[in-house]
C-alpha positions in Angstrom: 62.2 89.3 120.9 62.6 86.2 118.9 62.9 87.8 115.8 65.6 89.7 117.6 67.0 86.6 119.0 66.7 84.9 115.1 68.8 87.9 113.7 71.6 88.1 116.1 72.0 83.7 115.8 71.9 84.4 112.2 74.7 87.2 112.5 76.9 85.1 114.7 76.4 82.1 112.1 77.8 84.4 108.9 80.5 84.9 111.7 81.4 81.8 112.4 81.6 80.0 108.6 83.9 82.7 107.5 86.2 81.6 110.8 85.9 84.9 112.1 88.7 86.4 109.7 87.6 89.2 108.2 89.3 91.2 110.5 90.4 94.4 108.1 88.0 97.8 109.0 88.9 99.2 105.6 90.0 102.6 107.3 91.6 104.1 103.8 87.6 103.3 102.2 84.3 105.4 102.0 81.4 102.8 101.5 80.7 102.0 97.9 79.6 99.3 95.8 83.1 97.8 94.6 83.7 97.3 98.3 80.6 96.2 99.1 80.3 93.4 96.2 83.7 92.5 96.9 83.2 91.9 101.0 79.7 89.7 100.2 81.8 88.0 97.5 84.5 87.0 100.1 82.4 86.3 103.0 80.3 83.5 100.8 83.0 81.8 99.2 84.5 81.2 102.8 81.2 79.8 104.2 80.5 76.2 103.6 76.9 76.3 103.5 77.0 79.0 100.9 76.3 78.5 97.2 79.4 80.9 96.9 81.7 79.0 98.6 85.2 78.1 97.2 87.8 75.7 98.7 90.6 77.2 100.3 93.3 76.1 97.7 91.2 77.5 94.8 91.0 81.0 96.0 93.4 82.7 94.1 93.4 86.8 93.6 95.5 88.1 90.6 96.9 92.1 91.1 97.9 94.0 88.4 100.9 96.5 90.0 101.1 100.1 88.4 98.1 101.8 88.3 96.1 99.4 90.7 98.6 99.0 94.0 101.1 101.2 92.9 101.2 104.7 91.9 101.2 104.9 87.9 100.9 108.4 87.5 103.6 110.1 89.5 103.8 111.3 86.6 104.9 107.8 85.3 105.6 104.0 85.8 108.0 103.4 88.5 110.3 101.5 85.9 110.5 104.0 83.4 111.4 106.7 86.2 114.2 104.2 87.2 115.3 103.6 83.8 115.5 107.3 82.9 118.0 107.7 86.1 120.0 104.8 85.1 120.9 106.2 81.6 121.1 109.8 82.4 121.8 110.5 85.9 123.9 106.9 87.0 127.6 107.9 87.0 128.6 104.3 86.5 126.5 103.6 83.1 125.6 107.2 81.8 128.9 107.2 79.2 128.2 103.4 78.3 124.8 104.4 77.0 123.4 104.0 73.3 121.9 107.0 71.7 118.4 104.5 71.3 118.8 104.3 74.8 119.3 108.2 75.7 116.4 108.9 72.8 114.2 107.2 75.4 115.3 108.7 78.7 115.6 112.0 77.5 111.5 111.1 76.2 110.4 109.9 79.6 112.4 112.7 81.6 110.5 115.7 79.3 107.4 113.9 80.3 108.2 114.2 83.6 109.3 117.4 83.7 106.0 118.9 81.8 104.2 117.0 85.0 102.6 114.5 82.3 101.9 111.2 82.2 101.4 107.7 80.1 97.7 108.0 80.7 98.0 110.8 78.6 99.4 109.7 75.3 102.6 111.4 75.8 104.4 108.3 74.6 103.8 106.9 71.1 102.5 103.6 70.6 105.0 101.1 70.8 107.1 103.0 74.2 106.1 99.9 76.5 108.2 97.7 73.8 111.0 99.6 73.7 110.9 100.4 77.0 111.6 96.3 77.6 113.6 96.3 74.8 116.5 98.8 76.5 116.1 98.5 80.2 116.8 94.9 79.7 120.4 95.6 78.0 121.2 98.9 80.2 121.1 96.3 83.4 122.5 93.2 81.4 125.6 92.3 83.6 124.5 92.9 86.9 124.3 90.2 89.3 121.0 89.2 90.9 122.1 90.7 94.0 123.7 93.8 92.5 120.2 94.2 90.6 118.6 94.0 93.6 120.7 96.2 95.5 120.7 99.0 92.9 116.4 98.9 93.0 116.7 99.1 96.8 118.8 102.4 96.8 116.7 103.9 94.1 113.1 102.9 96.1 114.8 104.8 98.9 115.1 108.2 96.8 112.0 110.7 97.4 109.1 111.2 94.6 109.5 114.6 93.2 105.9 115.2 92.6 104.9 114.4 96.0 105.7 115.5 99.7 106.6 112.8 102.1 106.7 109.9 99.6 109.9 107.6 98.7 109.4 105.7 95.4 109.0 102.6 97.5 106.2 103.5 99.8 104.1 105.2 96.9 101.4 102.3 97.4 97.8 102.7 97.5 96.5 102.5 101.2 92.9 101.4 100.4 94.3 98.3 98.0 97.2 97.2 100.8 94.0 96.6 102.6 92.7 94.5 100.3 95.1 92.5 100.2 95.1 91.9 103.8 91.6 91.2 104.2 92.0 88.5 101.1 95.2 87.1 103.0 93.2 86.8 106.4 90.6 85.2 104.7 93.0 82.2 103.4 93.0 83.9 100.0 96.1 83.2 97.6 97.5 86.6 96.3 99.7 87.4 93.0 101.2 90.4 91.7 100.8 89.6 87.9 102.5 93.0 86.3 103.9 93.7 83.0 107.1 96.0 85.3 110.0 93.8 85.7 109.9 90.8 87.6 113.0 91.0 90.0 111.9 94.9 90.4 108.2 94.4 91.8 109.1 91.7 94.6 111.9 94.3 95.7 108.7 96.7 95.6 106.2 93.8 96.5 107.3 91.1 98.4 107.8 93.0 102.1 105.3 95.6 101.7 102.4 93.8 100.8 103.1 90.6 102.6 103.6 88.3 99.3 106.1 85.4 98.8 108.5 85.9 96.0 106.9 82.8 93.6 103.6 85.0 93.9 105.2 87.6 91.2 104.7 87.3 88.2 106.2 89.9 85.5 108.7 91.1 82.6 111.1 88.4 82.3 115.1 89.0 81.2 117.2 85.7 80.3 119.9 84.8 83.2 123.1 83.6 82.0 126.0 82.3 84.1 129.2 83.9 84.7 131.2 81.4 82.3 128.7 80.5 79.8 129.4 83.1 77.0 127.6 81.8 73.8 127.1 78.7 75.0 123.2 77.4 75.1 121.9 76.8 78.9 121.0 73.3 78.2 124.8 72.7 77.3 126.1 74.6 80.1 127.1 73.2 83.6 126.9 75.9 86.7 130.0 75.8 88.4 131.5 76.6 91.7 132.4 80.3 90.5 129.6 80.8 88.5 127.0 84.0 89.1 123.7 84.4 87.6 123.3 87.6 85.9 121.0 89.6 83.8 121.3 89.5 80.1 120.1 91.5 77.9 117.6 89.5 75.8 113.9 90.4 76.7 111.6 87.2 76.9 108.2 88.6 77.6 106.3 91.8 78.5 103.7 90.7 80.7 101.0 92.5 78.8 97.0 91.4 77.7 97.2 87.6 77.0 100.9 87.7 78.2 99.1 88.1 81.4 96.7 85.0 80.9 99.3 82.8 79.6 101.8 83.3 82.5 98.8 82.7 85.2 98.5 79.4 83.2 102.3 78.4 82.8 103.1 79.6 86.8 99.4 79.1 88.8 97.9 76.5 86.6 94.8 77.2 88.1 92.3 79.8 87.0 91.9 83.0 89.2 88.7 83.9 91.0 89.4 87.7 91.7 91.2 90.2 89.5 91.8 93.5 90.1 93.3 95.9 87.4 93.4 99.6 86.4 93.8 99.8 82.2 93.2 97.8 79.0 96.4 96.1 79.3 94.5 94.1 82.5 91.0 93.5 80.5 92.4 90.1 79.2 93.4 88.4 83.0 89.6 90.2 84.0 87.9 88.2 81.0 89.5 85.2 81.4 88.8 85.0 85.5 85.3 85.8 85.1 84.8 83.6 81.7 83.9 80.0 82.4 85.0 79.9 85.7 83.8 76.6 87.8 83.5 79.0 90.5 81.7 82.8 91.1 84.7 85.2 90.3 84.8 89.4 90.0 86.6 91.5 88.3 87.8 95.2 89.8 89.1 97.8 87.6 90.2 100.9 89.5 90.1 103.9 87.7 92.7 107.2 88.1 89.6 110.2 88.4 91.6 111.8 90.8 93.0 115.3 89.2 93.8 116.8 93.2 95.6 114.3 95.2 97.0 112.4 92.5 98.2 112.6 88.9 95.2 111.8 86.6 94.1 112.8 82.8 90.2 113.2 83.7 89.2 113.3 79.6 90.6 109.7 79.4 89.0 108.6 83.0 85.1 109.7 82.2 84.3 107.0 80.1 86.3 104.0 81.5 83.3 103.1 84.1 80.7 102.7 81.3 83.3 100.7 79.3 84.5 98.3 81.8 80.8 98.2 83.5 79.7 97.4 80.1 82.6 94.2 79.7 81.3 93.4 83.4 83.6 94.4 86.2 83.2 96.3 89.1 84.6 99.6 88.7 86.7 101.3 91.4 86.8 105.4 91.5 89.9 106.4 93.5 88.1 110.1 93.6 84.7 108.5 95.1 85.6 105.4 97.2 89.4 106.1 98.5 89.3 108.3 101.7 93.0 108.7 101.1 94.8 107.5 98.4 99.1 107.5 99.4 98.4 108.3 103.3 96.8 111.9 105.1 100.7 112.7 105.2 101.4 112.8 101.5 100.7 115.9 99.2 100.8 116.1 95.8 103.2 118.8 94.3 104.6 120.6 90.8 106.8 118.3 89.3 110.5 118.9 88.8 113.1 117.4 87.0 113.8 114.1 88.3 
């Protein structure tokens, strides 16, 4: 009986240091060892007796997007999808566009027609650049509201390799929980994503319960109505002045890109990271490098060829890899009990 007693004041003191938050049942999980490492992590950094413990404002959790909340491989990144409509399909720009820019639509439309994706090489090196490159001048103009508007309307339209799925609800269920669980557990979270900047908190920002300064992306230069060639240090904002979109890239927030934005806009260094590719293996090493606190690293990996869009050849060696560079690895196939939601099917592709 005392032993039983000992337990159950043990239990009810775990309980009490983590302020009885962790509230999420992780419904959308089977039980595996990325969840498991990642609950014990949690639970000791918010217990004050704990060797794991980390203060409240120093608990900061950095989320890739595509690939690792989002779906990547629908058959392809949300922002080429979007780009491919603008310059093809969008009655108002289609006859303004470039042939550089139709060369690249036309590419990311026969990849989605053949049901293929990124994962699988169909682009050549180089696409994520040019990519940048174009989408920035084909919505250079736009206001931030107009911007805004226009990625509303087009999260609306429906996924055509899936049933029951809308470009802006195609999140992954068993990561929106993670998210929660860090949130009730007085965890700061950022979407650090090498998409579009202004596009992912349109995506984000509701959905997943994080604050607009918490995104971090691709960047495109503003420029004011008026200001025409003149520098931004020169120019005055005025009364009748709108900020708009030009179309000068400043950064794809790829590999270090990732690092050195989480230095510039969090200044502090991360203590969870979760990722899905090698373009996330940089923000992993550098929160788990010389960190004054414990810190993980997830990477989740796309093994699952029947309710989602995956290129299995590329996915069978990526747990031995990122194992062996020390992260936790994630298996959507093994550890998701549903990946989009019971109600969504995958389907053929067509045409978007």
């Amino acid at each position: 009986m005392k032993k039983i007693i000992a337990c159950l004041l043990s239990v009810f003191a775990l309980c009490s240091c983590s302020s009885g938050k962790e509230a999420t049942k992780f419904e959308y999980w089977n039980e595996c060892s990325s969840l498991t490492t990642l609950k014990e992590f949690v639970t000791k950094s918010v217990n004050e007796k704990s060797e794991g413990y980390i203060p409240q404002e120093d608990r900061l959790a950095v989320f890739d997007m595509d690939g690792t909340l989002y779906g990547e491989l629908f058959p392809t990144y949300l922002e080429y999808v979007m780009y491919q409509y603008r310059v093809l399909d969008d009655t108002t720009y289609k006859d303004k566009a470039t042939e550089e820019q139709i060369t690249l639509a036309t590419e990311i439309k026969d990849c989605m027609m053949n049901g293929k994706s990124t994962a699988g090489n169909t682009f050549p090196d180089g696409t994520d650049m040019r990519h940048a490159t174009l989408a920035a001048q084909v919505y250079a103009g736009m206001t931030v509201n107009q911007f805004n508007d226009y990625v509303d309307a087009f999260l609306d339209k429906e996924v055509p390799a899936f049933n029951n799925m809308t470009y802006g609800t195609a999140f992954y269920q068993p990561m929106k929980e993670v998210i929660t669980y860090l949130q009730e557990n007085d965890y700061s979270v950022y979407v650090v994503s090498g998409s579009d900047r202004m596009l992912c908190r349109r995506l984000c920002c509701d959905y997943l319960n994080v604050a607009p300064d918490h995104i971090i992306g691709m960047d495109v230069e503003f420029r004011a109505t008026h200001q025409g060639d003149i520098p931004g240090v020169n120019y005055t904002f005025v009364a009748d002045d709108e900020v708009l979109r030009s179309d000068n890239l400043i950064i794809k927030n790829l590999k270090f890109n990732k690092v050195m934005l989480i230095n510039q806009e969090i200044g502090k260094q991360p203590v969870l990271s979760f990722g899905n590719s090698g373009g996330d293996t940089a923000m992993h090493t550098y929160t788990i490098t010389n960190n004054p606190y414990p810190a993980e690293a997830f990477m989740l990996v796309a093994d699952d060829a029947e309710r989602d869009y995956a290129v299995l050849q590329k996915a069978e060696p990526l747990p031995e890899l990122w194992e062996g560079l020390g992260f936790n690895v994630i298996s959507m196939k093994n550890d998701f009990k549903t990946i989009y939601g019971e109600n969504v099917v995958k389907k053929p592709v067509v045409a978007a």
